[in-house]
C-alpha positions in Angstrom: 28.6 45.0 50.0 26.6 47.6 48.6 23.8 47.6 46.6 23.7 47.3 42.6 21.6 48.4 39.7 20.4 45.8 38.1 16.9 45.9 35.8 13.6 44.1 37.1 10.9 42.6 35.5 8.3 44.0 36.4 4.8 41.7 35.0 1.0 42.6 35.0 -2.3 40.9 34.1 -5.4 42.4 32.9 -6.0 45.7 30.8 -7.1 49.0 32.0 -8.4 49.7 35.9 -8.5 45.4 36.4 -5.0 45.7 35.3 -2.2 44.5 38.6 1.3 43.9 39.2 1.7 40.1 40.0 5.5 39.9 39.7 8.6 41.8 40.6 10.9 39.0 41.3 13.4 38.6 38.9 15.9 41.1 38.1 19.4 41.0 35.6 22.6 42.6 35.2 22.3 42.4 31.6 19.0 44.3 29.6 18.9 42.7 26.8 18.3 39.6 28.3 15.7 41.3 31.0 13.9 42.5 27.1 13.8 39.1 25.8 11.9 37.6 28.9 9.6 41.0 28.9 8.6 40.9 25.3 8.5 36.5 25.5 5.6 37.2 28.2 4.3 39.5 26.0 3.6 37.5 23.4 1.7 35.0 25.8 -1.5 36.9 25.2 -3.0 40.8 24.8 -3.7 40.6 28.9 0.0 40.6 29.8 2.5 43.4 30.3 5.7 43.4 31.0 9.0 45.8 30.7 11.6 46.5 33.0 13.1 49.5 35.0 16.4 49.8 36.3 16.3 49.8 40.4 18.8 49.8 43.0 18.6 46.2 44.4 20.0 45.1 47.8 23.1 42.7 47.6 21.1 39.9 49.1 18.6 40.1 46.2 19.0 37.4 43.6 20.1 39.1 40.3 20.4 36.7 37.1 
């Protein structure tokens, strides 16, 4: 098997120079639905950020 684009979530806390990256875990086939879950944890408060990059991901890598 080879490896696969698929888009990540990537997820931080915190604003400015306190701001880090506490997830990278999930990543989808599909964007739009990688989008909703970015812009749902979004709207969980002004200290969260979240968006999503497309990534070359391993075939043993979970992808939803």
């Amino acid at each position: 098997m080879e490896a696969t684009v698929a888009f990540v979530l990537y997820v931080f806390l915190g604003t400015g120079e306190d701001r880090r990256k506490v997830s990278e875990d999930l990543a989808f086939l599909d964007l739009t639905e990688c989008v909703w879950y970015a812009q749902t944890l979004h709207k969980q408060g002004s200290q969260i950020t979240a968006y999503c990059l497309p990534k070359m991901v391993p075939p043993t890598r979970k992808v939803y």
